[in-house]
SEDO-992982 format. One record per atom (N, C-alpha, C): residue number from 0; residue in one letter; atom name; y, z, x. Coordinates in nm, 4 decimals, always signed. Layout:
BEGIN
ATOM    k  r   a     north        up      east
ATOM  NUM  A  CA         Y         Z         X
...
END
This chain:
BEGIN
ATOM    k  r   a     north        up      east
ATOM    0  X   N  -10.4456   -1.2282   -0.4886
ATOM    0  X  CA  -10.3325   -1.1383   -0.4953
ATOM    0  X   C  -10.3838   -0.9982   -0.5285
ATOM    1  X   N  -10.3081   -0.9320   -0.4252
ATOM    1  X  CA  -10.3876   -0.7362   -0.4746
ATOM    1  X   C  -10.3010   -0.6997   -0.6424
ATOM    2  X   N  -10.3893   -0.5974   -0.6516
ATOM    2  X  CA  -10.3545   -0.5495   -0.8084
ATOM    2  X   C  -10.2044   -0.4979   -0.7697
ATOM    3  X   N  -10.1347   -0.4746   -0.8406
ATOM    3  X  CA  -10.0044   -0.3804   -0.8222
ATOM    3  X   C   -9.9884   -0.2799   -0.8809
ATOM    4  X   N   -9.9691   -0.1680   -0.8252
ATOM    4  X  CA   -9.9521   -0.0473   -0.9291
ATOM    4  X   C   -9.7993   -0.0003   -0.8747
ATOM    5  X   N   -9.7650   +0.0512   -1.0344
ATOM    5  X  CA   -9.6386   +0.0723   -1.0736
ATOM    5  X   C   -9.5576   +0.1708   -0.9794
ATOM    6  X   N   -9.4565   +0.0621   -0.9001
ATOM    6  X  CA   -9.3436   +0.1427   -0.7936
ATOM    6  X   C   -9.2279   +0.1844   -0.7966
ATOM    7  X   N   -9.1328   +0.1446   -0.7416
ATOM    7  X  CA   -9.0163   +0.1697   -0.7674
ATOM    7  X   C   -8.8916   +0.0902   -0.8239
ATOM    8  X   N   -8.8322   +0.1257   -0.9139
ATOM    8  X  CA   -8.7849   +0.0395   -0.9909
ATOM    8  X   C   -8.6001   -0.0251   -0.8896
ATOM    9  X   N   -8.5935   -0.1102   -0.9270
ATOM    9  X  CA   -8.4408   -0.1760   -0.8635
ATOM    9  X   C   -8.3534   -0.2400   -0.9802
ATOM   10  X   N   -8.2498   -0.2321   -0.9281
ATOM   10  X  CA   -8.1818   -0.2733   -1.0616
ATOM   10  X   C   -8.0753   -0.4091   -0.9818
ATOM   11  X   N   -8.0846   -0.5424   -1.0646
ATOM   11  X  CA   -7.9968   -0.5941   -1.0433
ATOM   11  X   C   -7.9219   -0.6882   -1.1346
ATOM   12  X   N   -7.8312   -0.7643   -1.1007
ATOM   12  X  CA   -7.6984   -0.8708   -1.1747
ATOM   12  X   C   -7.8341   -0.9596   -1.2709
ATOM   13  X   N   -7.7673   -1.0113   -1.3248
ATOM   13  X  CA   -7.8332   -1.1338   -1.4109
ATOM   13  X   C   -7.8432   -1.2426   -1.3060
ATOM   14  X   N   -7.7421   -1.2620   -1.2376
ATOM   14  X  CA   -7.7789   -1.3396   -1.1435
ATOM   14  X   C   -7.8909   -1.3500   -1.0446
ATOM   15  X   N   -7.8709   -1.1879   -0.9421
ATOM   15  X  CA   -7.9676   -1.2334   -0.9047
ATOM   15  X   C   -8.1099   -1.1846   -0.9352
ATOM   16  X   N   -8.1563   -1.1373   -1.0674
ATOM   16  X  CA   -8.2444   -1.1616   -1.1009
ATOM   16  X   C   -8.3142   -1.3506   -1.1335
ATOM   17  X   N   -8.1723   -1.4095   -1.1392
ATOM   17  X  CA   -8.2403   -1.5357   -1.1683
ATOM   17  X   C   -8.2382   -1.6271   -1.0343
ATOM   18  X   N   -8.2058   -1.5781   -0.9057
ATOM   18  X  CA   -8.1952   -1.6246   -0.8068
ATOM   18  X   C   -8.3530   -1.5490   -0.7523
ATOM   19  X   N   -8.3950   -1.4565   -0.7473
ATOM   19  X  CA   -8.5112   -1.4110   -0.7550
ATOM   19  X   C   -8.6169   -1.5430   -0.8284
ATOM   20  X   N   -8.5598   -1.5410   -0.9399
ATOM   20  X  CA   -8.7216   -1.5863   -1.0184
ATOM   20  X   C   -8.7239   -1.7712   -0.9822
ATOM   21  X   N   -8.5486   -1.8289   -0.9479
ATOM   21  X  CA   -8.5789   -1.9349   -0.9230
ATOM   21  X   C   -8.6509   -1.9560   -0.7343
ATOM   22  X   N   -8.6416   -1.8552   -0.6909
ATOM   22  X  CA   -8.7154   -1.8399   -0.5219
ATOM   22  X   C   -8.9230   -1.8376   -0.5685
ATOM   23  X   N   -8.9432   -1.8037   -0.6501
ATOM   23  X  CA   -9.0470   -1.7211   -0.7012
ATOM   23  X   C   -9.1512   -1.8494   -0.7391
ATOM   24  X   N   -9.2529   -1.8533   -0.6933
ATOM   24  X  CA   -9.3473   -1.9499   -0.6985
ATOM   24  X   C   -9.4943   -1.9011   -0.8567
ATOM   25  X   N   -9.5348   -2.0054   -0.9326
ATOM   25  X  CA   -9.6218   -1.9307   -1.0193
ATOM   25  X   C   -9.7139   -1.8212   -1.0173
ATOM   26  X   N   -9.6837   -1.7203   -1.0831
ATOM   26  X  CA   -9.8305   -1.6008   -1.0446
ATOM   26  X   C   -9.7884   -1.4919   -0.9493
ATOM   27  X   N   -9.6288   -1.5069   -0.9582
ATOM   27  X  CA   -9.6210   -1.4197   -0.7934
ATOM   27  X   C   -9.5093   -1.3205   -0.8768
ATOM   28  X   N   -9.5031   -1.2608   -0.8539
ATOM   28  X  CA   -9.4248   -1.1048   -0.8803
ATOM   28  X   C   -9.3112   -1.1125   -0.7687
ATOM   29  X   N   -9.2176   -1.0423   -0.8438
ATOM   29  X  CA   -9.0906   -1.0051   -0.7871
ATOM   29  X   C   -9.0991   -0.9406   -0.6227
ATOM   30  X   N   -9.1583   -0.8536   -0.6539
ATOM   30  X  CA   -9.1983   -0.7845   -0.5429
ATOM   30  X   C   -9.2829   -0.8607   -0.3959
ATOM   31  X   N   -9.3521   -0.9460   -0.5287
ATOM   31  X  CA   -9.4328   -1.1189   -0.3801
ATOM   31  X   C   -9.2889   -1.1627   -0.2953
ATOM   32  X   N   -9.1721   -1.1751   -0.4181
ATOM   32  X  CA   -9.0887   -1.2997   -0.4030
ATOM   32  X   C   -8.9602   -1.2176   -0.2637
ATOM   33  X   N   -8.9560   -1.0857   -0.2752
ATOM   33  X  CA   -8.8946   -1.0125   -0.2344
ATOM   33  X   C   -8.9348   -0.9630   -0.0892
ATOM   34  X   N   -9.0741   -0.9612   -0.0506
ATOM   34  X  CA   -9.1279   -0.9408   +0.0227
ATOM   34  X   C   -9.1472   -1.0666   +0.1513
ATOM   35  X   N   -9.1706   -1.1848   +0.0747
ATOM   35  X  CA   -9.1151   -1.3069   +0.1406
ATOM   35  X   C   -9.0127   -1.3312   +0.1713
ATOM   36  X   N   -8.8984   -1.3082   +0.1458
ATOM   36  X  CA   -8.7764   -1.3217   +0.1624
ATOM   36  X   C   -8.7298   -1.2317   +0.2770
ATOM   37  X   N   -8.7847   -1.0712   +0.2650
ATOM   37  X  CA   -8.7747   -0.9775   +0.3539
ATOM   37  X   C   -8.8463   -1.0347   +0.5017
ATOM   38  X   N   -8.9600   -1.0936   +0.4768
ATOM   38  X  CA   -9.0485   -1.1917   +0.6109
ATOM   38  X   C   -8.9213   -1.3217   +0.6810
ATOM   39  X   N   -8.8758   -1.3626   +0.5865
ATOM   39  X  CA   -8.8008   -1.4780   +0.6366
ATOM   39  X   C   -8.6648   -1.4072   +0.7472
ATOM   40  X   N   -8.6484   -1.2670   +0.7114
ATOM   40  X  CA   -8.4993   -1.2626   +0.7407
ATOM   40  X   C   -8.5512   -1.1724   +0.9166
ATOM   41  X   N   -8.6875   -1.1145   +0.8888
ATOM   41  X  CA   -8.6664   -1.0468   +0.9864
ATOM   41  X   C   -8.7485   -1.1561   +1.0631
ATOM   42  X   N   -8.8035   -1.2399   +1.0576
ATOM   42  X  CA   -8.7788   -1.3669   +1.1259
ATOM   42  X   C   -8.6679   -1.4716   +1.2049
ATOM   43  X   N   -8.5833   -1.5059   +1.1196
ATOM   43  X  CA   -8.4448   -1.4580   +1.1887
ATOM   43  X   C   -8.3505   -1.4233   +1.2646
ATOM   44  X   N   -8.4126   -1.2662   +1.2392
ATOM   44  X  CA   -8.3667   -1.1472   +1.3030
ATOM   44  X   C   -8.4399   -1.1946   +1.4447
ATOM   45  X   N   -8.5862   -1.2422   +1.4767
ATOM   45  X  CA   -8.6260   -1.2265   +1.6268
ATOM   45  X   C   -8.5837   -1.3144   +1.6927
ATOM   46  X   N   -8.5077   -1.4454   +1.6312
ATOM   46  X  CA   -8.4481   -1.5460   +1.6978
ATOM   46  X   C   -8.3898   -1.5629   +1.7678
ATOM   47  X   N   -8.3711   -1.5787   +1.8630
ATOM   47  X  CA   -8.2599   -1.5785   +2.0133
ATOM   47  X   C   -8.1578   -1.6798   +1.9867
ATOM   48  X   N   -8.0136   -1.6514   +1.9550
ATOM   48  X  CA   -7.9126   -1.7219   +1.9396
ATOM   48  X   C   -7.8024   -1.6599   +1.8575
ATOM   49  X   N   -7.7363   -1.7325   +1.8400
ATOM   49  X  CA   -7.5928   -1.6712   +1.7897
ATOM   49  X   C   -7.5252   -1.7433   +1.6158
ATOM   50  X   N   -7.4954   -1.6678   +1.5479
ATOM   50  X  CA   -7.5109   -1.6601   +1.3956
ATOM   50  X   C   -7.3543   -1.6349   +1.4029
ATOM   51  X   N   -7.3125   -1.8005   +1.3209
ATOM   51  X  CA   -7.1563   -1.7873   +1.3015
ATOM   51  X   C   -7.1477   -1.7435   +1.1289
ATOM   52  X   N   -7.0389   -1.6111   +1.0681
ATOM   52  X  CA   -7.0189   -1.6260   +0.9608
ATOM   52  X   C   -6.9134   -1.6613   +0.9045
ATOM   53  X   N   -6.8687   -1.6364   +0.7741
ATOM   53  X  CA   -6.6964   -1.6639   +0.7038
ATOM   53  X   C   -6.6665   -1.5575   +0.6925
ATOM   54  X   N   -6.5272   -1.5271   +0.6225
ATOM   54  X  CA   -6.4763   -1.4585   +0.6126
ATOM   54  X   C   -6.5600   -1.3640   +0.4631
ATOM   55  X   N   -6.5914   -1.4461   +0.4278
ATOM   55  X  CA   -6.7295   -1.4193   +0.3124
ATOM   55  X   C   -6.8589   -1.3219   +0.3371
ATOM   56  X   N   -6.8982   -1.3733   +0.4773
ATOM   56  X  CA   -6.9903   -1.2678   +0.4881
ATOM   56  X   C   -7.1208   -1.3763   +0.5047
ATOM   57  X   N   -7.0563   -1.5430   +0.4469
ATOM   57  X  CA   -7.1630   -1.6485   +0.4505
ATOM   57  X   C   -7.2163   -1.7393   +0.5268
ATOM   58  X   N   -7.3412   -1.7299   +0.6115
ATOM   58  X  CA   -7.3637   -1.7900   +0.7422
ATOM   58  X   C   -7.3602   -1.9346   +0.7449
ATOM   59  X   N   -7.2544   -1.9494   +0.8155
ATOM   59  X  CA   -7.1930   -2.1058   +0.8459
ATOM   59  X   C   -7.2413   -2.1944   +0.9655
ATOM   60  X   N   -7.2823   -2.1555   +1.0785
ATOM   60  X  CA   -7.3717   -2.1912   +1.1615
ATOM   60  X   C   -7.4485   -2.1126   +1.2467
ATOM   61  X   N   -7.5592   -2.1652   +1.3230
ATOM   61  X  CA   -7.6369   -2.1219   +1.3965
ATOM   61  X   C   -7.6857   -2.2114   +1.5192
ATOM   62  X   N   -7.6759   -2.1071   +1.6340
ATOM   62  X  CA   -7.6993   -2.2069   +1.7384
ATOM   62  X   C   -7.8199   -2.0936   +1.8481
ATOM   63  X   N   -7.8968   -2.2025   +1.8217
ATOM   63  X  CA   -8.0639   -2.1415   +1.9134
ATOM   63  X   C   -7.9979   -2.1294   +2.0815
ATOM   64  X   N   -8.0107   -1.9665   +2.1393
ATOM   64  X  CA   -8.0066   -1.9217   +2.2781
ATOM   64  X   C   -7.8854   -1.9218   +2.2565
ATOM   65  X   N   -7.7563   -1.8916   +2.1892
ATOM   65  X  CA   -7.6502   -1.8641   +2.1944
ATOM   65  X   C   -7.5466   -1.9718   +2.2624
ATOM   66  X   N   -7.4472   -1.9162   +2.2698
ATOM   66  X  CA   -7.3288   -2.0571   +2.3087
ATOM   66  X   C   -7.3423   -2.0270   +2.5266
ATOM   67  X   N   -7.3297   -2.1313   +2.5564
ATOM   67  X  CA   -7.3258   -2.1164   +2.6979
ATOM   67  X   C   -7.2157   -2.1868   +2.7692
END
């Protein structure tokens, strides 16, 4: 793991600071845990298909190459 020097600070809920640290594997920094997460989504993002949500905003299904 590279050294880290001191960046920019973020501020968040109690929550999801603890939704953070429960994603967060031993030895790994916020910023590890955040950065993975940022990898997963724009992963995702290159996926070819169609992303159903709720009225929530909360993704309820997904279907690979979209509906035909």
């Amino acid at each position: 793991m590279r050294q880290m020097t001191r960046g920019k600070s973020i501020h968040v809920d109690q929550e999801t600071h603890e939704r953070l640290k429960s994603r967060g594997n031993f030895g790994e920094s916020f910023c590890d845990v955040i950065k993975r997460l940022l990898d997963c989504v724009e992963m995702l993002d290159s996926i070819e298909g169609e992303f159903t949500y709720d009225e929530a905003g909360n993704l309820v299904s997904f279907e690979v190459g979209g509906s035909e």
